[in-house]
N, C-alpha and C positions, 0 to 999 in steps of 0.2 A: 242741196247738199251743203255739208259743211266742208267741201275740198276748198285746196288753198289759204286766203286768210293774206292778212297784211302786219308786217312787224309795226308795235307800237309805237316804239322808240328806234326815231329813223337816225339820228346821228351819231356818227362811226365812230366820233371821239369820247363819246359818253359810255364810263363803264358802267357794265350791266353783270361781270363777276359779280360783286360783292352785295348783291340786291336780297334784303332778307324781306321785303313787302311792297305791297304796291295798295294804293290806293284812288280812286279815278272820281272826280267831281267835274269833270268836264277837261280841267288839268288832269297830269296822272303824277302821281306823288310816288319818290320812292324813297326807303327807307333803308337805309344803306348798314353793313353790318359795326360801321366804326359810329353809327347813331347819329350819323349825317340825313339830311332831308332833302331831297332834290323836288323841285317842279317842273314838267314838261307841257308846252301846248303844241301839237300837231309833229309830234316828237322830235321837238329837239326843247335844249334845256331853256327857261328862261331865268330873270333876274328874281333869284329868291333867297333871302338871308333868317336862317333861323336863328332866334333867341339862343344862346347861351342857357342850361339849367345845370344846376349843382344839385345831387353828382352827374354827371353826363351820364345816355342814354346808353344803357345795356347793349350787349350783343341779343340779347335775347328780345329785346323792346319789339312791340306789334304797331300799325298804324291802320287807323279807323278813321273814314273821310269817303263821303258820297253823297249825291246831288240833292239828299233831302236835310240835311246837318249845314251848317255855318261854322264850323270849328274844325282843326284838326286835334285828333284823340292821340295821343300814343298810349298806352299801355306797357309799362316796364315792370313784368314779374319781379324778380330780383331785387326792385327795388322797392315793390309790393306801391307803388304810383300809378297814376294815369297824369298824365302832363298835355296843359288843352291851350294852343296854340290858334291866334286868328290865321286867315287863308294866303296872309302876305308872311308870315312869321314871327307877329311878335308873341310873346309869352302871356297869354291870358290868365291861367295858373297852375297847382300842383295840387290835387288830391292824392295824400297819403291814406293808404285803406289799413284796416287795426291792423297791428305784428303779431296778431293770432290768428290771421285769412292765410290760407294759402293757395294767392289768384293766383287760377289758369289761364281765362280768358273774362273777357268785357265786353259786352254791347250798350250802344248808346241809342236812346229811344229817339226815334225824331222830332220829338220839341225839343229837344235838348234839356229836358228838366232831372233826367234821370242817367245816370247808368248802372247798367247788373252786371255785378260781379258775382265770376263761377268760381264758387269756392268747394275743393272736393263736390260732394254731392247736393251743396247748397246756394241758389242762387241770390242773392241779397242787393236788396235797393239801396244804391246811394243817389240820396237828392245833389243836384248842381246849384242848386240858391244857395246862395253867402247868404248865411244868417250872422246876424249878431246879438251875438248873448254875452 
């Protein structure tokens, strides 16, 4: 059966009000509503410093991270971004999607080569290779 269950996040001092996502690669990531990123292993917090991005992270930002990807995704509507961060925090970089999308949501393929953006009823591939043109 599925009675019972154990809390993820076992330390008392760690807020868990303001939690707008969670994402789990082995760590479990949380996405906090003021656009903070937390990392937890065996639930309590450990040493994780995210990047600084300009403009800061939505209340509305989503977080995308699981054991087959290398990256962490955020997805920020409002800002019509996805911002792709390495597993310690630094800033790897900023896809801005056209100012004629109106993303709702994103998935990221497991190579990492792509992601789909759900735009109204149409879904659209963006490549992740840096081209230079």
């Amino acid at each position: 059966g599925y009675s019972g269950g154990n809390p993820w996040i076992t330390d008392s001092d760690f807020s868990v009000e303001n939690i707008n996502d969670i994402g789990v690669d082995g760590y479990i990531y949380t996405l906090h509503a003021d656009g903070k990123i937390s990392k937890l292993l065996k639930g309590k917090p450990v040493d994780f410093e995210l990047a600084q991005v300009d403009p800061p992270l939505s209340t509305a930002a989503r977080l995308y991270i699981n054991e087959q990807i290398n990256h962490l995704y955020v997805f920020d509507p409002p800002s019509k971004r996805v911002v792709i961060f390495d597993t310690v925090g630094n800033l790897n970089r900023q896809i801005y999607l056209d100012e004629e999308m109106a993303p709702v949501d994103v998935a990221v393929d497991p190579s990492e080569e792509n992601i789909y953006v759900l735009d109204g009823t149409r879904v659209i591939k963006v490549p992740l290779a840096e081209t230079n043109s």
